[in-house]
C-alpha positions as a printed Julia matrix, in Angstrom:
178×3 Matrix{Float64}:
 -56.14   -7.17  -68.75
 -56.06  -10.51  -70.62
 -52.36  -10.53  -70.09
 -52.39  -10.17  -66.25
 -55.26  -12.92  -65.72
 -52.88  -15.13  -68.22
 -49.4   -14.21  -65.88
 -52.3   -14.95  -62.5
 -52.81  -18.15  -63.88
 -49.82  -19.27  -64.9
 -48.07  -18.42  -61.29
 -51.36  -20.35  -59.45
 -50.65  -23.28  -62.1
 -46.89  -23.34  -61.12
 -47.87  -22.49  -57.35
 -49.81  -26.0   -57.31
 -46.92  -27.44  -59.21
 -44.59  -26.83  -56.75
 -47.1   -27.61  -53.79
 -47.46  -31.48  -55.56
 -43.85  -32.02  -55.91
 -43.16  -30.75  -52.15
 -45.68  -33.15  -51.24
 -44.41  -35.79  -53.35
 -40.98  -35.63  -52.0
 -42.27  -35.71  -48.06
 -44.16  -38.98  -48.93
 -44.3   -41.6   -46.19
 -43.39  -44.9   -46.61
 -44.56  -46.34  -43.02
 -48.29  -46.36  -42.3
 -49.22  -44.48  -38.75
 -51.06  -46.4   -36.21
 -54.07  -44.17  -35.01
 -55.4   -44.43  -32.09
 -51.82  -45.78  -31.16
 -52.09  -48.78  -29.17
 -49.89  -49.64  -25.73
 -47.66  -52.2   -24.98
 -48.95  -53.82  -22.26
 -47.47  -56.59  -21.78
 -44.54  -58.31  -22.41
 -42.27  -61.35  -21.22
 -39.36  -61.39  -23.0
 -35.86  -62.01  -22.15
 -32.69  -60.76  -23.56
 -29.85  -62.83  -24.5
 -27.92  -61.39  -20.98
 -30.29  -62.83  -19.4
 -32.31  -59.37  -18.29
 -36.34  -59.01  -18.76
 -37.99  -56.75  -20.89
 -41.46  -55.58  -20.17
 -43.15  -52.73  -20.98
 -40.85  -50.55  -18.91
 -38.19  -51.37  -20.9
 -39.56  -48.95  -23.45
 -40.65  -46.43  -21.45
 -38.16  -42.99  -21.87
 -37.31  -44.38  -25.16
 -38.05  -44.43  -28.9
 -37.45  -47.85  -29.98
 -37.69  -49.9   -33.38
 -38.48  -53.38  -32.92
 -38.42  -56.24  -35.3
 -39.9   -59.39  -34.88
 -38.63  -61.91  -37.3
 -37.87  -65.58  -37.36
 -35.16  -66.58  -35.21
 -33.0   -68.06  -38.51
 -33.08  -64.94  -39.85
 -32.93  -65.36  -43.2
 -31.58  -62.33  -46.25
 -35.14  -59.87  -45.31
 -34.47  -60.36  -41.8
 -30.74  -58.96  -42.02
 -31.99  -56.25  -44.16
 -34.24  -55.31  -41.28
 -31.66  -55.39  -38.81
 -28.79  -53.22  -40.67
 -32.09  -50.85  -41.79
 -32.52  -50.17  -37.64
 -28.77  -51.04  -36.93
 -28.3   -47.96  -38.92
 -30.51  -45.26  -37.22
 -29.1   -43.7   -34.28
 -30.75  -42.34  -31.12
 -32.76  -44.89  -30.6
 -33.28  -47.96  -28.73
 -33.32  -51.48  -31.21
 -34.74  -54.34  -30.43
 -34.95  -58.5   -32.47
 -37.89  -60.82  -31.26
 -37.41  -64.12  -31.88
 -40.96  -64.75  -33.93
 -40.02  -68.79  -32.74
 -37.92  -70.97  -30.7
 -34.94  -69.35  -30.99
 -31.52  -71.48  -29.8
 -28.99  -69.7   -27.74
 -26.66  -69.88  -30.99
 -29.17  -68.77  -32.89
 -29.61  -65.27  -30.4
 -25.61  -64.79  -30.2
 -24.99  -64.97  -33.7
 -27.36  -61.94  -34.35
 -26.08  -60.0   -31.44
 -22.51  -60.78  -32.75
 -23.65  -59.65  -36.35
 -25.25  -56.79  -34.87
 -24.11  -55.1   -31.88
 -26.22  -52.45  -31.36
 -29.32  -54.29  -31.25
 -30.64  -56.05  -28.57
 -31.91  -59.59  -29.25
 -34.78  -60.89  -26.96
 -37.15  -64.19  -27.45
 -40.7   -64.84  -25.54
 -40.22  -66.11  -21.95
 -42.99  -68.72  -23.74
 -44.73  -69.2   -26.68
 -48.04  -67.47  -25.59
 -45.79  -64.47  -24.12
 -44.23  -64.19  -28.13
 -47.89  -64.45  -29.1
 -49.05  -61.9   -26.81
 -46.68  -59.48  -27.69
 -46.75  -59.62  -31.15
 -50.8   -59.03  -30.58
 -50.04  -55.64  -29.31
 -48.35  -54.53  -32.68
 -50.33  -55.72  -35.38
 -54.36  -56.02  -35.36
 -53.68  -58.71  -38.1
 -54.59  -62.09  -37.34
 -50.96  -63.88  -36.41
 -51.37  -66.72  -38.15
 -50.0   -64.94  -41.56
 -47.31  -63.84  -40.06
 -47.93  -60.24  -40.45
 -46.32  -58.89  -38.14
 -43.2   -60.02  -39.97
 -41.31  -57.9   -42.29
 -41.81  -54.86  -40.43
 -40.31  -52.07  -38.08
 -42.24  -50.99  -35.55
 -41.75  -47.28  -34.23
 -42.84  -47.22  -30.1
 -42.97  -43.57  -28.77
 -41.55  -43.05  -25.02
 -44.91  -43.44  -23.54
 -45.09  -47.34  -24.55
 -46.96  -46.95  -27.54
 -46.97  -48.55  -31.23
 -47.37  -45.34  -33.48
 -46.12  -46.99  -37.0
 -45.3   -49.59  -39.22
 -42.32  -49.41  -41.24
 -42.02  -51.49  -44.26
 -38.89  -53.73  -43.51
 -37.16  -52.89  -47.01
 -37.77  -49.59  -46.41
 -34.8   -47.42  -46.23
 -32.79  -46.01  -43.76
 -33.02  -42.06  -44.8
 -36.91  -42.67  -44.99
 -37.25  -44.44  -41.58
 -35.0   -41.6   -40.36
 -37.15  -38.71  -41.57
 -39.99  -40.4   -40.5
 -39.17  -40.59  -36.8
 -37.95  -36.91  -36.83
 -41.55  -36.39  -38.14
 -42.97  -38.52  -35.27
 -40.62  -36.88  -32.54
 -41.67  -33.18  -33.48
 -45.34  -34.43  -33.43
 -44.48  -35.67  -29.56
């Protein structure tokens, strides 16, 4: 009798075991954005000269980084971390005044994202408002990747020196979850 509760015990201890480690291994790194909030607005233009506004995003998952327009050694991390997921639309916003140079040299450096600045400095503003609750003035909507679903909303925030198998498995979480 002892010697059956003893094996019982020792399978539930290794059961939990196993059930930690599993959920070690699926740990997130981004931070899910509950209720998610809408994009409703946005005035931004792309370095072709096209408009985006919200129904730019519509149909799509997208990743968009907002990031100073000099784009310094986090900001290319962030763009080769989204440059290198696939089946998805990308998208730089200039965080400032971003010079025409400035836009083409990123786009060059980075083909498959597109590279878009505020039509104005309240429409950058405005914008950035819609993905972070933070106050702007700390810049926190910096350094990350934001996930937007096809129906226009922000559902996460990826850490922008995250990695790219993490931000991967995250959106297949997010896209079964749709």
């Amino acid at each position: 009798m002892k010697i059956a509760l003893l094996s019982a015990l020792l399978l539930l201890a290794l059961l939990l075991l196993g059930a930690c480690e599993a959920e070690n291994h699926n740990h997130t790194q981004g931070t899910e954005i509950f209720p998610p909030r809408s994009i409703e607005y946005a005035a931004l233009w792309q370095l072709n000269g096209l408009g985006i506004n919200p129904v730019f995003f519509r149909e799509h998952w997208s990743l968009v980084i907002i990031e100073n327009a000099e784009c310094q050694k986090g900001c290319m991390q962030q763009l080769e971390l989204i440059a290198s997921i696939s089946n998805v639309q990308r998208l730089f916003v200039a965080a400032d005044a971003a010079t025409h140079e400035q836009m083409r040299n990123i786009a060059h450096h980075h083909p498959g994202v597109e590279v878009a600045m505020g039509t104005t400095a309240a429409s950058i503003d405005s914008f950035r408002r819609q993905l972070s609750s933070e106050d702007l003035d700390n810049d926190t909507t910096l350094h990350f990747v934001y996930v937007i679903n096809p129906d226009v909303e922000v559902i996460l925030t990826y850490p922008g020196n995250g990695d790219a198998e993490g931000l991967q498995n995250e959106l297949k979480r997010l896209r079964a979850q749709w």
